[in-house]
NUTORFI-818440 format. One record per residue: x, y, z of N, C-alpha, C, CB in turn. Coordinates in pm, whole numbers, plus 32768, in hexadecimal, padded with zeros to 4 digits. Glycine has a CB too. Layout:
BEGIN
XYZXYZXYZXYZ
...
end
This chain:
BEGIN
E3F48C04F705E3CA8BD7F681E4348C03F61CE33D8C11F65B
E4708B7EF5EEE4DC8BD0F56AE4998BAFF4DCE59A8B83F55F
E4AC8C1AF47BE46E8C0AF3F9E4EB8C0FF3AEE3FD8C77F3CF
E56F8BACF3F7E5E08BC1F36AE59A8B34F31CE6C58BACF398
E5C18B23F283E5B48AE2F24DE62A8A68F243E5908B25F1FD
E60E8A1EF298E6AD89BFF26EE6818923F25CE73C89C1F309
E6F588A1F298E6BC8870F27EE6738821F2EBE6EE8850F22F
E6468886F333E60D8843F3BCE5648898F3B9E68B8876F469
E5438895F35BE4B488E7F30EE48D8885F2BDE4CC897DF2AA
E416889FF2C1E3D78819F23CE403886FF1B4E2EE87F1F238
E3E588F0F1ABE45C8917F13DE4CA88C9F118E49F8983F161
E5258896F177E5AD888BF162E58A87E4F12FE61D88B2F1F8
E52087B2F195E5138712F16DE4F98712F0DBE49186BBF1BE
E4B28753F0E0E43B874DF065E47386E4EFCAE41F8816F027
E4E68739EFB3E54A870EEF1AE54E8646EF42E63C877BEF21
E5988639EF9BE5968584EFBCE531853DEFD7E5DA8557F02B
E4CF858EF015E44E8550F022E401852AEF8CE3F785B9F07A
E41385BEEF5AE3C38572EECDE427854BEE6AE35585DDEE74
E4888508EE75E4D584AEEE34E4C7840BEE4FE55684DAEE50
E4A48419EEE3E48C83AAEF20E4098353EEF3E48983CFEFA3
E3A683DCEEDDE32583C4EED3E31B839FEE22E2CB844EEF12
E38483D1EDE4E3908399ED45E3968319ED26E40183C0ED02
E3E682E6ED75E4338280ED83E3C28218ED9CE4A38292EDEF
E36681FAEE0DE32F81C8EE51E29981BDEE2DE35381F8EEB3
E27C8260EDE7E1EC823AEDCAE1AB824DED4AE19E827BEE1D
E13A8237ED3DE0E5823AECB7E12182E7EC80E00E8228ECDF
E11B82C3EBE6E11A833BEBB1E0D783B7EBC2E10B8327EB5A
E01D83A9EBFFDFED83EAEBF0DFC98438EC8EDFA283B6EB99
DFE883B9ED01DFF283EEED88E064844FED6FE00F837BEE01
E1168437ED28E154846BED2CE12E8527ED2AE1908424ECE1
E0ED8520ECA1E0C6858DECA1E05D85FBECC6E0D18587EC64
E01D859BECF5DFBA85ECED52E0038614EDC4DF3C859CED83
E05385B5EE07E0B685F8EE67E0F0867FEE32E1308596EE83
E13C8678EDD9E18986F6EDA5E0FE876DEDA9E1D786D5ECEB
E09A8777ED8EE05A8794ED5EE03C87EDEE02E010872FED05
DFEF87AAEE4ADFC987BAEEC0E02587F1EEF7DFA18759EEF9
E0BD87CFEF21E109881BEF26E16488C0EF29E10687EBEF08
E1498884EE9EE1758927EE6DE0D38990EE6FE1C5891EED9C
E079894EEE9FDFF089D3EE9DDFE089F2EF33DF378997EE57
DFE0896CEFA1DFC48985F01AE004898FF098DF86894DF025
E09C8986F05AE0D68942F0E8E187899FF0AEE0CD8844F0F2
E1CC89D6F056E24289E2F01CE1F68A95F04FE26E8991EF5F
E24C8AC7F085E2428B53F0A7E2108BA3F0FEE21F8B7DF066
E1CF8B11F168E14E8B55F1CFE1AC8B49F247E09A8AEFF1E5
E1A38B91F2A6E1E48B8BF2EDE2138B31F360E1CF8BD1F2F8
E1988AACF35FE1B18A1DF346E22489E7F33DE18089F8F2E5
E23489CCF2A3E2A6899FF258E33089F8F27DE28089ABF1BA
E33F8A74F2BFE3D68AB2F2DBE3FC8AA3F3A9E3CC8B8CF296
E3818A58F3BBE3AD8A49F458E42A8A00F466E34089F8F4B2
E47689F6F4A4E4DA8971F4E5E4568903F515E55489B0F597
E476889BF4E6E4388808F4E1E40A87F6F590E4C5877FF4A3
E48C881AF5ABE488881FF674E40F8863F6B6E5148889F6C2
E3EE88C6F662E3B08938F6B8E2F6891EF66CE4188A01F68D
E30B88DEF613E26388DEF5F1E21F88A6F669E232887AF566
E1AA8900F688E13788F9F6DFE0AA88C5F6ACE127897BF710
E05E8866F6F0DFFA884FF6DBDFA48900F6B6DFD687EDF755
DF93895DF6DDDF8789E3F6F3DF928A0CF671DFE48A21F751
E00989EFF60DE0558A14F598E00589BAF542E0FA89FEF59A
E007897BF555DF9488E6F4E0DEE98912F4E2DF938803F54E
DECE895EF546DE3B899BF56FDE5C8A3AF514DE1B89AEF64C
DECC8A75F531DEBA8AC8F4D2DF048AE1F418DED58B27F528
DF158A3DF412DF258A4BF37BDEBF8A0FF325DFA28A12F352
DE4589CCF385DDD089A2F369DD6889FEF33ADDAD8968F3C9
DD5B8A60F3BFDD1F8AE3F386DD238B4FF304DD3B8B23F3D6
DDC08B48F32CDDD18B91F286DDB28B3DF1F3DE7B8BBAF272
DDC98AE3F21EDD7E8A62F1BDDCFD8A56F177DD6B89F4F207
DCB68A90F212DC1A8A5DF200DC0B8AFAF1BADBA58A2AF2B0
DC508B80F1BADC568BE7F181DC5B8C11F108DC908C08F1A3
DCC38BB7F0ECDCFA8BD0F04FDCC38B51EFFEDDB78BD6F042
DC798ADEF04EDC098A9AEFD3DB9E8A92F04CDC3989DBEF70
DB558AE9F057DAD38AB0F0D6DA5F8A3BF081DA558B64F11A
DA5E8A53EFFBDA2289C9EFB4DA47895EEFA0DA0989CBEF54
DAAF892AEFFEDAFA88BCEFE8DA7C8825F028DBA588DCF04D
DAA387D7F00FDA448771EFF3DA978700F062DA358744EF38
DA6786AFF09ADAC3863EF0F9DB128610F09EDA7785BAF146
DB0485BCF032DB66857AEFEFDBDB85E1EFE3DB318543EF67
DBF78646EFC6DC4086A7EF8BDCA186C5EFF6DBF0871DEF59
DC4986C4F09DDC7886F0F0DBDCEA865FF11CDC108740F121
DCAF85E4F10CDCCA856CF135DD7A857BF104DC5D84EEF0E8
DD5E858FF036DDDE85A6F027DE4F8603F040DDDE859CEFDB
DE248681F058DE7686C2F0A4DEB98699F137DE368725F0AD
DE8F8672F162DE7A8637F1FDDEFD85B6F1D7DDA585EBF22D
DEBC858AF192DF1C84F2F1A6DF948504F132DEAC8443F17B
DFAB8588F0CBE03085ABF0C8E06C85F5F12AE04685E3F064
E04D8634F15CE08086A3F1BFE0C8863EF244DFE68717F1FD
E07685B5F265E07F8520F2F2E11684F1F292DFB88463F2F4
E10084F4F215E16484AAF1CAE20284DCF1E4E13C84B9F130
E1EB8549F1A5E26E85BCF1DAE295859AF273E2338678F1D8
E23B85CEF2A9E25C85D3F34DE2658563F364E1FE860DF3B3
E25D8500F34EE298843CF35BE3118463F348E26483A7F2D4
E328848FF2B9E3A08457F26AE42584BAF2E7E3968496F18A
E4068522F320E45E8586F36CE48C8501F3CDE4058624F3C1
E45C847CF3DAE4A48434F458E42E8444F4D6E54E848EF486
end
């Protein structure tokens, strides 16, 4: 498991991805992305894997800490987390 930050980390994607995602989408998806982003997914140890090495295992435990740090989260809420987080990991190729 490597936790460098480069650009083979959704860290490293992250900057082109949401440029891409400027470019492409509604103002307000835009920022809910940013949003979602920078609260759930920018610092967890998730986001500093090498892209190569994420495990189904690793997605089970960034869920948990998830369900930790908002356990009142609601489906919709979670829908959007979920389908920025699919977005990113698309955009890696």
């Amino acid at each position: 498991m490597q936790l460098d930050i480069g650009s083979n980390t959704l860290e490293g994607i992250a900057p082109n991805w949401l440029r891409a995602r400027y470019l492409s989408k509604a103002a307000g998806t835009f920022r809910r992305d940013i949003q979602i982003y920078e609260r759930f997914i920018k610092g967890t140890p998730l986001a500093r894997l090498d892209i190569s090495e994420i495990t189904l295992s690793d997605g089970y435990d960034w869920t948990e800490w998830l369900l930790k740090k908002k356990p009142d989260m609601k489906l919709r809420y979670w829908r959007n987390i979920h389908g920025t987080l699919n977005s990113l990991l698309a955009f890696t190729g």
